[in-house]
MARVOKOL-663733 format. One record per residue: x, y, z of N, C-alpha, C in turn. Coordinates in steps of 0.05 Angstrom, whole numbers, plus 5000, padded with zeros to 4 digits. Atoms other than C-alpha are relative to their C-alpha. Layout:
N
XYZXYZXYZ ...
end
This chain:
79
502249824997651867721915499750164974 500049945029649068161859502250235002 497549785008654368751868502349885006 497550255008659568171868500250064972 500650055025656368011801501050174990 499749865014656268711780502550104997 497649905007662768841788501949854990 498550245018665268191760499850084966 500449925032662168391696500650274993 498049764994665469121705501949904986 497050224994671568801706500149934971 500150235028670168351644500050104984 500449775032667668881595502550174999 497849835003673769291610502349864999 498350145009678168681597499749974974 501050075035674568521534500250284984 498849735020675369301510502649995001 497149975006682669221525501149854982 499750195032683368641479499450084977 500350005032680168901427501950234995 497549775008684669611428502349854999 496950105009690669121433499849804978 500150145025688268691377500150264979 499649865012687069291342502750134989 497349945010693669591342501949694991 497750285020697768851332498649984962 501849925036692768961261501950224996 497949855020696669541249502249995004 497150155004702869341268500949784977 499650215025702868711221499450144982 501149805022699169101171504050294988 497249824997706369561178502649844991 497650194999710868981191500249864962 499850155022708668651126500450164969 498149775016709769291087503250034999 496249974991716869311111500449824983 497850265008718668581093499549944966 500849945033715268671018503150214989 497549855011721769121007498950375005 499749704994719469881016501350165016 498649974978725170141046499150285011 500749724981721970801072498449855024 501850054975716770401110502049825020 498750164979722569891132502150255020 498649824981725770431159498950195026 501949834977720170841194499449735018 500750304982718270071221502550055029 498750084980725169991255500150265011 500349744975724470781284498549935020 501750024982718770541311499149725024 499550264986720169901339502350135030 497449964987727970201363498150255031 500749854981723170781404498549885015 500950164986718570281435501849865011 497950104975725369871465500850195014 498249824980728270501493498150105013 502649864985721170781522500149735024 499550264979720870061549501949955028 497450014976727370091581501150215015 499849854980725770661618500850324993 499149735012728771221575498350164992 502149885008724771851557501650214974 500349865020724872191494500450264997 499049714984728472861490501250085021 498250034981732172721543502249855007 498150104995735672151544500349844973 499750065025734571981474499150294976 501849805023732572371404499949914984 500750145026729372251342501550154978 499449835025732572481279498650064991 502349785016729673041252501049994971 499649895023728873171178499550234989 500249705010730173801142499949914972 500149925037728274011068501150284998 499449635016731974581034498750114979 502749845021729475120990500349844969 500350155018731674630934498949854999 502150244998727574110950501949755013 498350274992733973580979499450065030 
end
């Protein structure tokens, strides 16, 4: 029927926007990843932060709680 239809194609367009936001980010992911493996070890290292906090979010842990991020400090010297 047509409000079958219409809600088939509902459905569809909000599958096809989800693809494109998850194509979008795997673009900046690679775009990231391929920074890393070129040698810049700041970005290979912010990479595996951000990889290592996506397995532990994954696996149920929350942030500030059952994990933490290392913080960085600067002193008044600049180290």
């Amino acid at each position: 029927t047509y409000d079958d239809e219409n809600r088939q194609r509902a459905t569809l367009k909000e599958q096809i926007k989800q693809m494109a936001e998850l194509n979008k980010t795997m673009s900046e992911d690679a775009k990231n990843l391929t920074k890393a493996l070129k040698g810049d070890s700041k970005t290979q290292g912010n990479w595996g932060e951000v990889i290592l906090q996506r397995i532990l979010e994954k696996s149920g842990l929350r942030k500030d709680e059952e994990y933490f991020v290392e913080q960085s400090v600067t002193m008044d010297d600049g180290r």
